[in-house]
C-alpha positions as CSV (number, residue, x, y, z in Angstrom):
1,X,119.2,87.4,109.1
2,X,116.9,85.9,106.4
3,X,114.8,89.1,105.6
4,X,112.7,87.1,102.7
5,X,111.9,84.2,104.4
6,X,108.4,85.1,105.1
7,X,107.6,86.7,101.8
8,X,106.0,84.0,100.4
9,X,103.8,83.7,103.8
10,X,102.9,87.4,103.4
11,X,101.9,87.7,100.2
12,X,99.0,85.2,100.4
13,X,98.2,86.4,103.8
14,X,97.9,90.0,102.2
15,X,95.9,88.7,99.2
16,X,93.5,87.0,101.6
17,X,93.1,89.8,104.3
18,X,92.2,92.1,101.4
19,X,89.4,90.7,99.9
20,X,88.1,89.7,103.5
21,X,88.2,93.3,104.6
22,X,86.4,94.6,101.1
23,X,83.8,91.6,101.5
24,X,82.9,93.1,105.1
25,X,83.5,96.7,104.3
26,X,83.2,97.4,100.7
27,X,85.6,98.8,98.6
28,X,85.3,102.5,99.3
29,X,86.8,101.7,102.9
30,X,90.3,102.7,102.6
31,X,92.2,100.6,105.5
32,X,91.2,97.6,103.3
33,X,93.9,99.7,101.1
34,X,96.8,98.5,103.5
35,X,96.1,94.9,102.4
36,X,96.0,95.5,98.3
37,X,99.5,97.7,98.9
38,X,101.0,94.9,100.7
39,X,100.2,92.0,98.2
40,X,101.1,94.2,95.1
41,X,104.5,94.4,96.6
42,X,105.0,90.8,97.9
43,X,103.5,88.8,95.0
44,X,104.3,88.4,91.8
45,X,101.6,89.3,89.1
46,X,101.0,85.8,87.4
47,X,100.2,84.4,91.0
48,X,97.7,87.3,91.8
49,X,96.3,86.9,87.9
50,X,95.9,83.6,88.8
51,X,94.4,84.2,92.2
52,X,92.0,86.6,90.5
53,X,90.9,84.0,87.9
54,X,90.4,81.8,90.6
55,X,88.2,84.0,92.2
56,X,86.5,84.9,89.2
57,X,85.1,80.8,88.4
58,X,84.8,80.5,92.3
59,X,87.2,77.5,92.7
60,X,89.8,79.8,94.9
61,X,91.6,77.5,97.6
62,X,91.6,80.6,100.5
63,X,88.6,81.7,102.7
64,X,87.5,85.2,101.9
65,X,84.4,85.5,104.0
66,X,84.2,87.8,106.2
């Protein structure tokens, strides 16, 4: 009925899972894969630049241990 409703919900989940799996597993482990795919599709690029930049000074909102 609402096929976007979630989108939003999904793309951060996505985003997160990702970096979670490649902080346990590396980068070189290729289910981790599934997560990048998914939040390159559901989110637009300045939030994931943004995310990223985040990341990068350390002050990211999201849990991505392990």
């Amino acid at each position: 009925r609402f096929p976007n409703q979630n989108q939003t919900a999904h793309c951060w989940q996505s985003y997160v899972d990702y970096f979670k799996c490649i902080n346990a597993k590396g980068e070189g482990f290729k289910p981790c894969q599934q997560f990048r795919r998914g939040y390159l599709l559901l989110c637009p690029q300045s939030w994931v630049e943004k995310w990223d930049e985040q990341r990068e000074a350390g002050n990211f909102v999201g849990d991505l241990s392990p």
